[in-house]
N, C-alpha and C positions, 0 to 999 in steps of 0.2 A: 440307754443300751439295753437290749434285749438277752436272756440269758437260755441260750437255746440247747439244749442237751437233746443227742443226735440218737436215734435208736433204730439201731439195723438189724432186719434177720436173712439169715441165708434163705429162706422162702422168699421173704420179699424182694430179692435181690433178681432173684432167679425169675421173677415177676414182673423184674424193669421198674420196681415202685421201694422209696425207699422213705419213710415215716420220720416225723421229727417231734418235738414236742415243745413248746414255750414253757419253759420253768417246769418239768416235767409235768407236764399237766397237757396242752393242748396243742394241737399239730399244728405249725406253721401252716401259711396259705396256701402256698404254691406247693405243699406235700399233703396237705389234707387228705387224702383219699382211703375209701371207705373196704374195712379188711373184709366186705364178701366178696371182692374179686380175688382175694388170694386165700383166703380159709375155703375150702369144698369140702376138705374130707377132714376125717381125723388124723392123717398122718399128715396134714397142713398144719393143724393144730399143734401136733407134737412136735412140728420144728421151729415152732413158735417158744416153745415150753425149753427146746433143744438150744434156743439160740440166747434164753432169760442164763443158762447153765455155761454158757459159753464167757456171756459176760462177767458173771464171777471167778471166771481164769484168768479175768485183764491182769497186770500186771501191778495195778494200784490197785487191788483186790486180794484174793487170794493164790492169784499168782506168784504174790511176793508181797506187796507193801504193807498194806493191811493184817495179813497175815502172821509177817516177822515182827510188827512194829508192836505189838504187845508186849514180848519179850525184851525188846531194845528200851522200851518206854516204864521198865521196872526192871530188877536188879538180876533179869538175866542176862542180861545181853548189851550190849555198847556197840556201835561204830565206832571204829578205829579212822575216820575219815580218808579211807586209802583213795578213794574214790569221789569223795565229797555225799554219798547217798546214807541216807539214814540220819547225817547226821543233825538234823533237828528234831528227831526223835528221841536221840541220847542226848542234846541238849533242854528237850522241853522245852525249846521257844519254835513257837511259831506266832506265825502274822496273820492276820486276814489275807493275805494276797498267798500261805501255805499251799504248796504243790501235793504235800499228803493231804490237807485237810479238805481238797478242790479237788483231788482225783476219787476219795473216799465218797465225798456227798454226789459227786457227777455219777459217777457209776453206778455205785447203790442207786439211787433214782433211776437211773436206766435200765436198771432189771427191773423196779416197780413198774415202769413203764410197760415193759416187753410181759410181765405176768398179768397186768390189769389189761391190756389188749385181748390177751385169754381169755379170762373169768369174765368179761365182758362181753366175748363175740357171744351171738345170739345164731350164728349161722347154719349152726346144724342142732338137729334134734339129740333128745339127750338120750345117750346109752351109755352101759358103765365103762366103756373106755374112756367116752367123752367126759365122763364126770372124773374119772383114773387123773384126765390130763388138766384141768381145770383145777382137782386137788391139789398137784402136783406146784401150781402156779400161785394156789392161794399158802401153800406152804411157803416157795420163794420169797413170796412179799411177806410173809412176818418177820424170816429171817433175814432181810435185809433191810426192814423197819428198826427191826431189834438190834441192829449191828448198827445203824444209826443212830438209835437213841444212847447207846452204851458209848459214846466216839462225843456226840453236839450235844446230850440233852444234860442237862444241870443235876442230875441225883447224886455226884458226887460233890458239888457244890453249894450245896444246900437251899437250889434255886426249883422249880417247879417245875419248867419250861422241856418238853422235849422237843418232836419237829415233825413237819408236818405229816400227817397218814393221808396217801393217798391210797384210791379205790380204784379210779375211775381215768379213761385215758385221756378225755377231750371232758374236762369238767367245765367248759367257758366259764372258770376260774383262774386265772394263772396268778393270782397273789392269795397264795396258800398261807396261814397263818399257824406258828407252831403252836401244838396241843400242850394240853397237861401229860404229866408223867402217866398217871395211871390211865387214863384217856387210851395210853399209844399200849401201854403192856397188855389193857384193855383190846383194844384191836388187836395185838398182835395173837393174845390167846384165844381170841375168836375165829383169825385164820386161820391158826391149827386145829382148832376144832372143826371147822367147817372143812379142813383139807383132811379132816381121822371120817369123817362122816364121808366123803366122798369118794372114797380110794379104796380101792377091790384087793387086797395083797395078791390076787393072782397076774396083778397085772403089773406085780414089778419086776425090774427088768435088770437087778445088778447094781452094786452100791454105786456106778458112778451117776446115777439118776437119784433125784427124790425119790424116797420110796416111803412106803407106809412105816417100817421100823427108824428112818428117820424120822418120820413126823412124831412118836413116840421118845424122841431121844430131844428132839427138840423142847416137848414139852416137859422132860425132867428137868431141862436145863432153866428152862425159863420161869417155869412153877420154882425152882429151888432158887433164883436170881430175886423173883419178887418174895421169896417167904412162906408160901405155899408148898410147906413141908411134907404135907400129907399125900397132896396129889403129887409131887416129887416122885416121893415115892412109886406111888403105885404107875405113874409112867414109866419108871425104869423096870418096877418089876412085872412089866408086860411084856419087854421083851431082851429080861436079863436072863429065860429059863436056859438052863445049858451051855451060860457063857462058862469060859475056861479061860484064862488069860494065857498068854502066851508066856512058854519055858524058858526060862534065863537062857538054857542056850541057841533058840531059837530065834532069839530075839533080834539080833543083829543083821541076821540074812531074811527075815521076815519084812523090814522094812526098807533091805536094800533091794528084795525083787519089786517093789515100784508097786506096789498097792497091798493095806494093812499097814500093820498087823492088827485082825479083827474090827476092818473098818465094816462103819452102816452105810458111810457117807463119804463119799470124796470125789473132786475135780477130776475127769479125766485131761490128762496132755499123752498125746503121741509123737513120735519121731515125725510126725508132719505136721503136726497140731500143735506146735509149743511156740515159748516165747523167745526162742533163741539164748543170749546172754541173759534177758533180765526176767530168772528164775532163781527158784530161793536156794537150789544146788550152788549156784552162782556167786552168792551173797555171802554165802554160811560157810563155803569150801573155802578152800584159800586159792584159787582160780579165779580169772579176768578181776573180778569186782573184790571179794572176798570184803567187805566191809564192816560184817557182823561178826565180831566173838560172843563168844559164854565168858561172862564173869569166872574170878576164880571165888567168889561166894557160893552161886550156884553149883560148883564142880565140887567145891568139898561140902556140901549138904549130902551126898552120896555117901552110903558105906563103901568099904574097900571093895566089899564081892559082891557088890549090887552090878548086874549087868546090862542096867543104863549107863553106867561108866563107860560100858566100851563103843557107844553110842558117841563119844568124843573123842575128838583127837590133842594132844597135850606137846607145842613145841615148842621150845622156852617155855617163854611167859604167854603163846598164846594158847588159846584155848578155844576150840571151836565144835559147832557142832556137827561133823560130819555125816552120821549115822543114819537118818532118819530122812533126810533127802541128797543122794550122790549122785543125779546121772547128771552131768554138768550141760547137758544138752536140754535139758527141763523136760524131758520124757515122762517123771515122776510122778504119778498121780497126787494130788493134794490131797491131805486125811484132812476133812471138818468136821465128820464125829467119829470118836471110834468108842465101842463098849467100854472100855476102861473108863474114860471118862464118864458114860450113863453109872456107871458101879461107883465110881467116886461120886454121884451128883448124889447118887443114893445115900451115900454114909455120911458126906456132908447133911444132908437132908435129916437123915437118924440123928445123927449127933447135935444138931442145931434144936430140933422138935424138945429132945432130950428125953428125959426118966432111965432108969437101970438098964434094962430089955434093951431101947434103942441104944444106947451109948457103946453096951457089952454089943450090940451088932455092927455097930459101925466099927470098933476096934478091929473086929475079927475081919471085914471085908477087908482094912487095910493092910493089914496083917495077912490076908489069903493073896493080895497081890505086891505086897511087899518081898514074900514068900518065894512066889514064882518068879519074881525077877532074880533072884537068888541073892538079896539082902541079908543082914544076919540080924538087923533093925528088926527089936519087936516090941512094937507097942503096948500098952496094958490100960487099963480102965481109970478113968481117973475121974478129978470133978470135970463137970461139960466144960468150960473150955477148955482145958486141956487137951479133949479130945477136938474139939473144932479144930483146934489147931495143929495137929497131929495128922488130921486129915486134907488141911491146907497143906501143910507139910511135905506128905505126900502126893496130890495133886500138883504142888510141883515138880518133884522128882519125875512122876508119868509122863506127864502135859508141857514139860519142856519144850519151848519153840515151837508150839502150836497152837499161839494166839490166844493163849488164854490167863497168863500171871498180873497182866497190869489189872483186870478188870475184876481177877481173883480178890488183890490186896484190897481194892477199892471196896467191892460187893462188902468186905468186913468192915471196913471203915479203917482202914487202914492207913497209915502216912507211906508213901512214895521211897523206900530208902535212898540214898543215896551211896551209892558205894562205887568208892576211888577205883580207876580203871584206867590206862594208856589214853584213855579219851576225856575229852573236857567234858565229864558227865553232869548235865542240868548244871543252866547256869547259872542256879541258884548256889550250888557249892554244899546244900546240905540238903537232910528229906525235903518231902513237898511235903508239905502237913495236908490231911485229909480236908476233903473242903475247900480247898482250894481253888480259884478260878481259873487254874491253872489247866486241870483237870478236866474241862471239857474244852474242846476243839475248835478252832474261832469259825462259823459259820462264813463261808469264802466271798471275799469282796463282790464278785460279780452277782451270786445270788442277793446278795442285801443291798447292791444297785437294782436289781431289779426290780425287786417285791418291797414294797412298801408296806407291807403287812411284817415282814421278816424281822425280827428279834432277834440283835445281836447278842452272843454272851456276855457278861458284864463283863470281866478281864479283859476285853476284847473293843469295849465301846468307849470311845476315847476321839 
């Protein structure tokens, strides 16, 4: 059985030509055909670039699944099974034959697909627009290498393995074989390099685009994920000058007009362009699906006058997040970076480096936007962990259901909690201890039919 992962652009469409790939790697035969008949210009290009952006709004992506499932998959968040969605994420069991862990690697590869057709066409001569859109693309494929390798590769497990780095669209390769860890963090910190070197900041166009201060936010993130505290840093303070987080009381209607509050980065959806029902308003409201609560751990981590509170909505015993995505029609643009978080990657980053200087800076950062949310919480200097953890602390309070607490607790090496919920939460019944082989994603039955080269997780190979 062949494992064929489909890759469409609106240009090609409109071309009458529509591209496929064997194992994300090589065009089947009867769609092989060659992109100089549909790349001529540079605005051909960019809807190539336009259609990699598209794909990360699917709905087992950042449209929803992916997105919320961090939160579900640690102690923010649960399925209530109203719907049956989610919940083997708030159980922790999946299979190889998993719908999240097959819509995750399918897609992801499909944007690798649709940015390596980019950085690859040779069609037009280079100008700095041309180089603008090709950065643009070589950014895409780190961040959806890296969203891979955090989901399948083993560093929470204590295994080596992450998965493959593709480059290339048609490598008459199609049994990819997974990389080392550092290998793929390796590539992946070379496309952002090569996407800061080729991109003009005049030629960005609005945070719903890659753009140059996202490729900077990118790399805080990733530089502080591998350790690389220093350069952390000075990624964030490139383009932290003049950030000002937003005022406790603005906070509420900032993130319900549908884009921000202080994003770099985020998914456009429009009233024509959305997913209908399966949006993360959808999931998180208590409307059609409503499947996802907030813990009541998470709820009471808040101070009383902290104005992420009212970011939730509290009836009985549930507790949801309403706040931060409400247009139940999925109009909502999706936040994947915002400043707050480069500012927390920052203090994290101080505070991990350590010495007096860094520790007393990162205090006060969390403290300057603890502040503004109107918390009455105020942290103080303490020995380095403390503060680490003070700053995790707060990174959740921020980053609340925006796909980032499972991979948080992990990054410290942390155990999975477990905590009692209306839902059969992990059907282990208690933490997941760190290391776990639990902890990475089973690589999806049809890819490991296919590739013979493919390495299954241990947890997973039975």
């Amino acid at each position: 059985m062949k494992n064929i992962f489909k890759y469409t652009f609106v240009l090609l469409i409109a071309a009458g030509i529509t591209t496929g790939c064997d194992n994300f790697l090589e065009p089947s035969v009867d769609q092989n055909r060659p992109t100089e008949t549909v790349v001529q210009s540079a605005d051909d290009l960019e809807a190539l670039v336009l259609g990699i952006h598209d794909d990360l709004n699917q709905t087992a992506l950042y449209g929803r699944d992916y997105y919320v499932s961090a939160d579900v998959m640690a102690d923010n968040g649960f399925s209530n099974n109203n719907s049956g969605r989610f919940i083997g994420q708030t159980q922790f069991n999946f299979t190889v034959n998993s719908g999240y862990a097959s819509g995750a690697w399918t897609v992801f590869y499909q944007t690798i697909s649709g940015a390596n057709i980019v950085i690859n066409s040779e069609e037009l001569d280079a100008t700095p627009r041309i180089n603008y859109i090709k950065g643009q693309a070589y950014a895409l494929r780190a961040f959806a290498h890296m969203n891979l390798l955090l989901s399948f590769g083993q560093q929470f497990t204590g295994g080596d393995l992450a998965v493959p780095y593709i480059t290339t669209y048609n490598e008459g390769n199609d049994l990819p074989a997974r990389e080392t860890l550092t290998a793929v963090w390796d590539k992946i910190k070379s496309d952002l390099s090569t996407a800061e070197g080729l991109m003009d900041a005049s030629f960005d166009a609005g945070v719903v685009y890659m753009n140059t201060t996202a490729v900077k936010a990118l790399q805080s993130r990733v530089y502080l994920y591998t350790g690389e505290f220093g350069n952390a840093v000075n990624a964030a303070d490139a383009i932290l000058s003049g950030y000002t987080p937003v005022a406790s009381g603005d906070l509420a209607s900032t993130w319900a007009s549908g884009s921000g509050p202080n994003s770099i980065f985020e998914l456009a959806f429009t009233s024509t362009d959305r997913l209908g029902t399966d949006n993360i308003a959808r999931i998180l409201r208590d409307t059609n699906y409503g499947d996802v609560e907030a813990t009541q751990d998470l709820y009471d981590s808040y101070d009383a006058n902290d104005a992420r509170l009212g970011l939730f909505s509290v009836v009985g015993d549930t507790i949801r997040m309403n706040g931060k995505y409400v247009d139940e029609l999925g109009s909502d643009n999706v936040r994947i970076i915002r400043y707050a978080e480069v500012w927390l990657n920052k203090a994290e980053a101080l505070a991990r480096e350590g010495g007096a200087a860094n520790l007393a800076e990162a205090v006060s950062m969390i403290n300057t936007l603890s502040n503004a949310r109107g918390s009455s919480t105020v942290y103080v200097v303490g020995p380095q962990q403390q503060v680490i953890d003070d700053v995790l602390a707060e990174r959740r309070l921020e980053l609340a259901f925006e796909g980032h607490r499972l991979f948080d607790l992990l990054r410290h090496g942390k155990d999975i909690p477990y905590v009692p919920s209306k839902a059969v939460n992990f059907t282990t019944g208690a933490d997941i201890p760190y290391g776990s082989g639990m902890l990475a994603l089973p690589i999806p039955q049809n890819e490991m039919d296919a590739n013979s080269n493919m390495q299954q997780n241990t947890y997973y190979d039975n």
